[in-house]
C-alpha positions as CSV (number, residue, x, y, z in Angstrom):
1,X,105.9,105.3,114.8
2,X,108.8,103.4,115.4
3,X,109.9,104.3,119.2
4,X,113.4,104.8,120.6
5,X,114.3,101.3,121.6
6,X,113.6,100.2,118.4
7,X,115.1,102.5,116.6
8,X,117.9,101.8,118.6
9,X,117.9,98.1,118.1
10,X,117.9,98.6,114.3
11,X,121.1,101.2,114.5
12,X,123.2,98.7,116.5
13,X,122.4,96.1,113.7
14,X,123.1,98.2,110.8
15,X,126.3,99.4,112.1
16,X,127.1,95.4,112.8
17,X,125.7,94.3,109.4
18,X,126.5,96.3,106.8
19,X,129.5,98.8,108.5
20,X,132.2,98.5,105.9
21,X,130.5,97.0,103.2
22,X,130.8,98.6,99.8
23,X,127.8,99.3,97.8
24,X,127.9,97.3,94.7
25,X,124.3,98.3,93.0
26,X,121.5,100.1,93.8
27,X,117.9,99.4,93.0
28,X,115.3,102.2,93.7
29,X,111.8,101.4,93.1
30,X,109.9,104.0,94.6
31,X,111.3,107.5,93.0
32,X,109.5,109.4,95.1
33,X,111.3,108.5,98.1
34,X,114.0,110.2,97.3
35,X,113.1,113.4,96.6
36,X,114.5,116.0,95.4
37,X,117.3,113.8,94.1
38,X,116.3,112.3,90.3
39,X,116.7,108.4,90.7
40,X,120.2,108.5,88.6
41,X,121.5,110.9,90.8
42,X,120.8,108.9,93.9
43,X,122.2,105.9,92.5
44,X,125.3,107.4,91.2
45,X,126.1,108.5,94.3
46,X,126.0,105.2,95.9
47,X,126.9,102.8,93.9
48,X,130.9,101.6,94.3
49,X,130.6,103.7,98.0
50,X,131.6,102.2,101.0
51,X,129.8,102.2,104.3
52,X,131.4,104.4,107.0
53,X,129.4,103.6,110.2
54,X,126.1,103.8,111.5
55,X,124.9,106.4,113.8
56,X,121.5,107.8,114.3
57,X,120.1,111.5,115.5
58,X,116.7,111.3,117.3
59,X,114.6,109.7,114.9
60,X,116.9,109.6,112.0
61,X,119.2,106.6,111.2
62,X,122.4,107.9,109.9
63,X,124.1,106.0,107.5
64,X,127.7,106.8,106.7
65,X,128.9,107.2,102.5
66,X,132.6,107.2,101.7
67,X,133.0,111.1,100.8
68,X,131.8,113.2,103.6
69,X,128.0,112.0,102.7
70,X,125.0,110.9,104.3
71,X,122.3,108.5,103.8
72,X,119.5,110.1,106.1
73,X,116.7,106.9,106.5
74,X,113.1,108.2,108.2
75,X,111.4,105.3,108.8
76,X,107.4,105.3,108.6
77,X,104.6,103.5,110.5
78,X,105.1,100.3,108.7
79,X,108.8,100.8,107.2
80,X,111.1,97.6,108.1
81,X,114.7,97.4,106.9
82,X,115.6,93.7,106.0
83,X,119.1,92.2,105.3
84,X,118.4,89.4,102.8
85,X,120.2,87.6,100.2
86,X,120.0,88.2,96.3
87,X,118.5,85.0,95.9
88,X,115.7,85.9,98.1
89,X,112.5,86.3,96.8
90,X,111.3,90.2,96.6
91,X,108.4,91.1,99.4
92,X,105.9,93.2,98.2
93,X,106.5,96.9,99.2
94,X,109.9,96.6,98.6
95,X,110.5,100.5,98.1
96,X,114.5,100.3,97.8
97,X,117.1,97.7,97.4
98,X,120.9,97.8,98.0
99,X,123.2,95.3,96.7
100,X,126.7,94.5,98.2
101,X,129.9,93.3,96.6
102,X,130.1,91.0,99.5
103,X,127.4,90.0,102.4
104,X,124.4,90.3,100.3
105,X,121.4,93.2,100.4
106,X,119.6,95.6,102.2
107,X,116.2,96.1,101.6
108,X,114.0,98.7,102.7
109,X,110.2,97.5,102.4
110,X,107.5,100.4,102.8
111,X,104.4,99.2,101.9
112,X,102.6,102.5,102.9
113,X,105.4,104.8,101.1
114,X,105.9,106.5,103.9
115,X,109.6,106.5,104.4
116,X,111.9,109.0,103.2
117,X,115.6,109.0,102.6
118,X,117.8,111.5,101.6
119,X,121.5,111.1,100.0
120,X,123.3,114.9,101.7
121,X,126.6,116.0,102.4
122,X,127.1,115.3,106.3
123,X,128.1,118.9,107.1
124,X,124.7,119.8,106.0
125,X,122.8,117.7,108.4
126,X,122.0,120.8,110.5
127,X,120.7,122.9,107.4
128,X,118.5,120.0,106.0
129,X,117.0,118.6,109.3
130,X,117.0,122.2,111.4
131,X,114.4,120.1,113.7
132,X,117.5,118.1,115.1
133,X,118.3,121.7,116.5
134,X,115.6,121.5,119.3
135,X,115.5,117.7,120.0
136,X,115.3,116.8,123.5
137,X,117.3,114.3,125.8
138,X,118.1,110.8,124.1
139,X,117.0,108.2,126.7
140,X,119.2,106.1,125.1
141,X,122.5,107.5,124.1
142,X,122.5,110.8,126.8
143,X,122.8,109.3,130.5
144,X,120.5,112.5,132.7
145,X,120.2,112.9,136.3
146,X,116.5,113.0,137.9
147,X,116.7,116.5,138.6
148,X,117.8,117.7,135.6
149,X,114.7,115.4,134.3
150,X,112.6,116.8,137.1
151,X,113.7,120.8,135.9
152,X,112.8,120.0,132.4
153,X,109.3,118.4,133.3
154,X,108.7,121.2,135.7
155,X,109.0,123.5,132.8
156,X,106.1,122.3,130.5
157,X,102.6,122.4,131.2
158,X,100.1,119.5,129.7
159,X,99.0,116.1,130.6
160,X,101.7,113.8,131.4
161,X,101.4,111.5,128.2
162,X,101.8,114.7,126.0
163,X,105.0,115.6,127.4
164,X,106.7,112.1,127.4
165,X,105.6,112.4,123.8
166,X,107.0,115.5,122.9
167,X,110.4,115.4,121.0
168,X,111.8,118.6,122.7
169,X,111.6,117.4,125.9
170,X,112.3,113.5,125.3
171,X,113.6,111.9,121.9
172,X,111.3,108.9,120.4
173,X,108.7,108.3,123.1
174,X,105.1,107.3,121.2
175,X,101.8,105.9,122.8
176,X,103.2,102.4,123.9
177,X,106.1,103.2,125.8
178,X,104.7,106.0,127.2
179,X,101.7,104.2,128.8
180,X,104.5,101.5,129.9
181,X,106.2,104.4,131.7
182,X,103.4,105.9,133.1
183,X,101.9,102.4,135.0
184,X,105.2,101.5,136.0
185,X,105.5,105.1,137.6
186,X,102.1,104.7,138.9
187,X,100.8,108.1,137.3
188,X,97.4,108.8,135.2
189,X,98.4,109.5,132.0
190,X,96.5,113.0,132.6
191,X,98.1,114.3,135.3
192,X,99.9,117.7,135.3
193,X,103.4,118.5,136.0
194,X,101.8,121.2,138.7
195,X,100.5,118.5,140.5
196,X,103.6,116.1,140.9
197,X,105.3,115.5,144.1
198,X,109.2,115.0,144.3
199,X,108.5,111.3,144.8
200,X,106.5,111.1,141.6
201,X,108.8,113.1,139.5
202,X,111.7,110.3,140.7
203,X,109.2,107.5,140.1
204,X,108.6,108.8,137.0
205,X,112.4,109.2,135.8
206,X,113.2,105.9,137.0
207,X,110.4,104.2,134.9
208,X,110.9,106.4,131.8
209,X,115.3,104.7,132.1
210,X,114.1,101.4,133.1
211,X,111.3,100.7,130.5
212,X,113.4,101.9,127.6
213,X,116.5,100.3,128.6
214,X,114.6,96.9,129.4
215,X,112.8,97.0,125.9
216,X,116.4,97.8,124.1
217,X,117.4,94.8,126.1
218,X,114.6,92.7,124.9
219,X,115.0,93.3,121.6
220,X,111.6,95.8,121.7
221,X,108.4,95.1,121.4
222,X,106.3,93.5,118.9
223,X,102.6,93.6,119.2
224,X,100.2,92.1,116.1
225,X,101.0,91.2,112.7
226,X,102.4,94.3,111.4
227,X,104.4,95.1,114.4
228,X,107.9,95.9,114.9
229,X,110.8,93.0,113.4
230,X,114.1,93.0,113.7
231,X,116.8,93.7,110.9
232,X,117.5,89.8,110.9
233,X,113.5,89.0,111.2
234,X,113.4,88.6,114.4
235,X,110.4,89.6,116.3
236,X,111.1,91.7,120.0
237,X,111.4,90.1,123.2
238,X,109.6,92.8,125.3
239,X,106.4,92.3,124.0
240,X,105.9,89.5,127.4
241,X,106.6,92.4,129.6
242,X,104.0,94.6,128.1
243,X,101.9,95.6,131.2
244,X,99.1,97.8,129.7
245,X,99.5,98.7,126.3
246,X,96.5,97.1,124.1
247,X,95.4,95.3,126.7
248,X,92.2,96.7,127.7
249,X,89.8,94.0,129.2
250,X,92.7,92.1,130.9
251,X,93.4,92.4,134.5
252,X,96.2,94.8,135.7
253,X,99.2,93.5,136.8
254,X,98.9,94.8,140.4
255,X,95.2,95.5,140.9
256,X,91.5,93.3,141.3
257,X,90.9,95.2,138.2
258,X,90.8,95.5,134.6
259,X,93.2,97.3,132.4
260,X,91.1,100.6,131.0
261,X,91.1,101.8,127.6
262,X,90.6,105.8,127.5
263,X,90.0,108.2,124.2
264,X,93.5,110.6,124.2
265,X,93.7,113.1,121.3
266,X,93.7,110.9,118.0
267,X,94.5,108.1,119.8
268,X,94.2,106.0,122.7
269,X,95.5,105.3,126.0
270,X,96.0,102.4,128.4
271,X,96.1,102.4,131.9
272,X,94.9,101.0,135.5
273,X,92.5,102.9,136.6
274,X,93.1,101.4,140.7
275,X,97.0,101.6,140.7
276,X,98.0,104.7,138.6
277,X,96.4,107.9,140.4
């Protein structure tokens, strides 16, 4: 999944790039992604439309349609959104394709079809996405205190990785940036809230608002071939500030010892085994 600084990232490029712009024609390959509007439909309603604005709700990038409407974008593992030219050639996995009177295309490539986007009226955001309902805090766009953090941690029980992942407590945390947090906070990735000190619940806030708003400042992290790139195709900055994320075998940052990688759920985590207790 695409995690909150870069989610962020593409939001603050959107609204520069295409805020304004009026939608000229509109090129849907993949039908599906759509649903439940038929393909005409969805192009009717964009085409001669003018951008509004660009904001984004947890997850969801929010893209603003003259008339009251929105154009809801859910991005998938693998979903980039590219601004080309006409002229340039068409990747493969190009899903959807949005041409502008003036300042060229948008181009949403999703190899995997995973992506979906919906075309709603904005004062039905609430009814279509009732999720948005019980979203947590926005480490990006919602400035919190430590203790109000601290209350909100103290209220779930589970392993500490769970809980920065979970989207009613904190929005658009995955498995990288939560391992970031946890070694910079110094904590095992299976601790329990129970078990936290006052000092470790501020260590942990204070890593949790300095890794994200480092990696935002970076331009976020991209890690192998298929990983995140920018609007513009610009790979992320933070990836040379990536302590222990995917790094298994190299030696930790702060300790005479290896970074270790560790079975957790479906997944994996990465941590120092000498540093984070």
């Amino acid at each position: 999944m695409l995690e909150i600084p870069e989610l962020e990232i593409l939001r603050r490029d959107l609204e520069r790039e295409i805020n304004d712009r009026k939608i000229k024609e509109v090129d849907l390959g993949v039908v599906s992604m759509v649903k439940p509007l038929t393909k005409k439909a969805f192009v009717a309603g964009l085409e001669g439309m003018k951008i509004t604005g660009v904001t984004r709700k947890g997850v969801l990038i929010l893209v603003g349609i003259q008339g009251d409407h929105l154009l809801v974008i859910e991005l998938g593992d693998q979903t980039r959104l590219t601004r080309n030219q006409a002229k340039d050639a068409t990747e493969p996995g190009t899903a959807l394709t949005i041409t502008f009177t003036q300042g060229g295309q948008l181009r949403v490539v999703d190899p995997k079809k995973q992506a979906k986007i919906e075309l709603i009226e904005a004062d039905k955001l609430a009814e279509v996405h009732p999720e948005l309902e019980t979203l947590g805090v926005d480490p990006v766009d919602e400035p919190i205190s430590w203790t109000t953090f601290g209350e909100g941690l103290l209220r779930r029980d589970g392993k500490l990785k769970s809980i920065l992942m979970d989207q009613s407590f904190i929005i658009g945390i995955g498995p990288m940036y939560s391992d970031e947090i946890l070694f910079h906070a110094g904590l095992r990735f299976d601790r329990t809230t129970a078990s936290l000190s006052t000092q470790e619940i501020r260590r942990l806030y204070r890593a949790l608002v300095e890794t994200v708003h480092d990696a935002v400042k970076y331009g976020g992290t991209t890690i192998g071939d298929d990983g995140w790139i920018g609007l513009l195709g610009e790979p992320g900055g933070y990836g040379e500030y990536i302590t222990v994320y995917k790094r298994d075998g190299e030696m930790s940052p702060r300790a005479r010892g290896p970074i270790v990688k560790a079975r957790f759920g479906s997944g994996y985590t990465y941590y120092c085994e000498q540093t984070q207790v």
